[in-house]
Short mmCIF file of the C-alpha atoms (twelve columns), coordinates in Angstrom:
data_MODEL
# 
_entry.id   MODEL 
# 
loop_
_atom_site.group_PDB 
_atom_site.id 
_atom_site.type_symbol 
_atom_site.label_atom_id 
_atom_site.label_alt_id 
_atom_site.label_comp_id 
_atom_site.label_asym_id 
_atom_site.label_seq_id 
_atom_site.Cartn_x 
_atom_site.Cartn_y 
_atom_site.Cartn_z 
_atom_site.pdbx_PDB_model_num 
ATOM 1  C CA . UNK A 1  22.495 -54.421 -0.230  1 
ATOM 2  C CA . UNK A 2  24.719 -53.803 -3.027  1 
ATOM 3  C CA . UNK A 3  24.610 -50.568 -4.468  1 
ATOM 4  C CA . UNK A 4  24.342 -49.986 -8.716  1 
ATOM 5  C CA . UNK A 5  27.019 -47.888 -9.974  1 
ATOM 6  C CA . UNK A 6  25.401 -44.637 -11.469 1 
ATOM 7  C CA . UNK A 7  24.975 -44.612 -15.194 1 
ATOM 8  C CA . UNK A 8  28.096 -42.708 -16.878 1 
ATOM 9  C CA . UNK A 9  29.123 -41.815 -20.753 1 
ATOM 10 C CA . UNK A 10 32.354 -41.365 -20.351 1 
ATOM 11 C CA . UNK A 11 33.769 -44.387 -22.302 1 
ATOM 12 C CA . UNK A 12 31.289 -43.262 -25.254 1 
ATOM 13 C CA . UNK A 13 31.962 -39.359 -24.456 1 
ATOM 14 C CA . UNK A 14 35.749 -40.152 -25.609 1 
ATOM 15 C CA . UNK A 15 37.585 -40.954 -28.507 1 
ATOM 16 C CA . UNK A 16 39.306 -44.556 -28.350 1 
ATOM 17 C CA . UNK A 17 42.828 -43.371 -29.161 1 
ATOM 18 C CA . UNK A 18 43.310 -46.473 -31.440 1 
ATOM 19 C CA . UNK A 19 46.408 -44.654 -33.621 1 
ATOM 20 C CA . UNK A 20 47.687 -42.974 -30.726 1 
ATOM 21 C CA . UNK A 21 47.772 -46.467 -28.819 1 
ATOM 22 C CA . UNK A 22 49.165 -48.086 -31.776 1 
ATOM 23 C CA . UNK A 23 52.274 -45.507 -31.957 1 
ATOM 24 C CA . UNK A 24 52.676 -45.834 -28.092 1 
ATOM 25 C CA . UNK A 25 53.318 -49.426 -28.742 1 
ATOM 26 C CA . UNK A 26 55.750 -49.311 -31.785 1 
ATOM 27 C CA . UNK A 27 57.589 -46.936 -29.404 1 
ATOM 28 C CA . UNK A 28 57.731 -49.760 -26.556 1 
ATOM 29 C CA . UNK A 29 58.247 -52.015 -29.238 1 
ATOM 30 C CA . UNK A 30 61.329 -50.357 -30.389 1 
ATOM 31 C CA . UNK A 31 62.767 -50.244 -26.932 1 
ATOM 32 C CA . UNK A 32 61.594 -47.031 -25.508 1 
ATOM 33 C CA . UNK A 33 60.927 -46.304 -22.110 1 
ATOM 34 C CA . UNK A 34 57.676 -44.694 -20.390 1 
ATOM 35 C CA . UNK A 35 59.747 -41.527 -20.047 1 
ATOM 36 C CA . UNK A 36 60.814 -41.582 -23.375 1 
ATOM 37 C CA . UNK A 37 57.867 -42.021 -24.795 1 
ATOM 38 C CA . UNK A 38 55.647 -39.210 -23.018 1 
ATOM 39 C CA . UNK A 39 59.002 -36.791 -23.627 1 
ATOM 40 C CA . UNK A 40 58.635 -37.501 -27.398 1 
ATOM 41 C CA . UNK A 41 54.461 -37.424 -27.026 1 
ATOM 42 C CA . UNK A 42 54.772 -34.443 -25.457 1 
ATOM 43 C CA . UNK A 43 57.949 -32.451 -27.168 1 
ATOM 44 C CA . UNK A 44 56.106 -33.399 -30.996 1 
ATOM 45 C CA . UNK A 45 52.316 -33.484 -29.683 1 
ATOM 46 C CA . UNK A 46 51.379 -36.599 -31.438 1 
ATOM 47 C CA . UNK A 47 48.370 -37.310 -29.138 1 
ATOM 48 C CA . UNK A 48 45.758 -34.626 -30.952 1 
ATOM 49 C CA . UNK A 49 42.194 -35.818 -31.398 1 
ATOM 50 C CA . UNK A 50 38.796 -33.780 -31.492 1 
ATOM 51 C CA . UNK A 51 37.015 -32.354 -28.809 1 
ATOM 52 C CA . UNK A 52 37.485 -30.167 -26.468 1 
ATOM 53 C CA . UNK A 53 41.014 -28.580 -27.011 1 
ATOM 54 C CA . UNK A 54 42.941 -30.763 -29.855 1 
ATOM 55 C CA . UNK A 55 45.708 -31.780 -28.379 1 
ATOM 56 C CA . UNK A 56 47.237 -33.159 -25.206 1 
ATOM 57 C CA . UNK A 57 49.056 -29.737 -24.670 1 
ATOM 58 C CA . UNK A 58 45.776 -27.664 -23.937 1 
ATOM 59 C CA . UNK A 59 44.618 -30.751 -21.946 1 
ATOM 60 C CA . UNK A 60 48.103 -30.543 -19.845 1 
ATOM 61 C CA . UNK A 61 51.076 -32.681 -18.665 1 
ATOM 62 C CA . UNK A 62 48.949 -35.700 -17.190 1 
# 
């Protein structure tokens, strides 16, 4: 018998990123690499969003 994932919320508990994806792809766009790209994420803290903690610095490094 196959077994039915349990229910979750976590797509809906999140925010969809949508600017923060669309900068991460002007930076590929413009040549960047994945390491250059979480550097400059990370040095300027352009992911922040709302919830807990605001920014991807008090979430930590991946």
């Amino acid at each position: 018998m196959v077994e039915t994932p349990r229910y979750s919320a976590d797509l809906t508990g999140n925010p969809l990123l949508f600017t923060e994806t669309r900068m991460t792809a002007k930076m590929r766009c413009a040549g960047s690499t994945d390491d250059e790209i979480a550097e400059e994420i990370w040095e300027h803290n352009l992911y922040q969003y709302n919830g807990e903690g605001s920014s991807v610095k008090e979430h930590g490094r991946y």
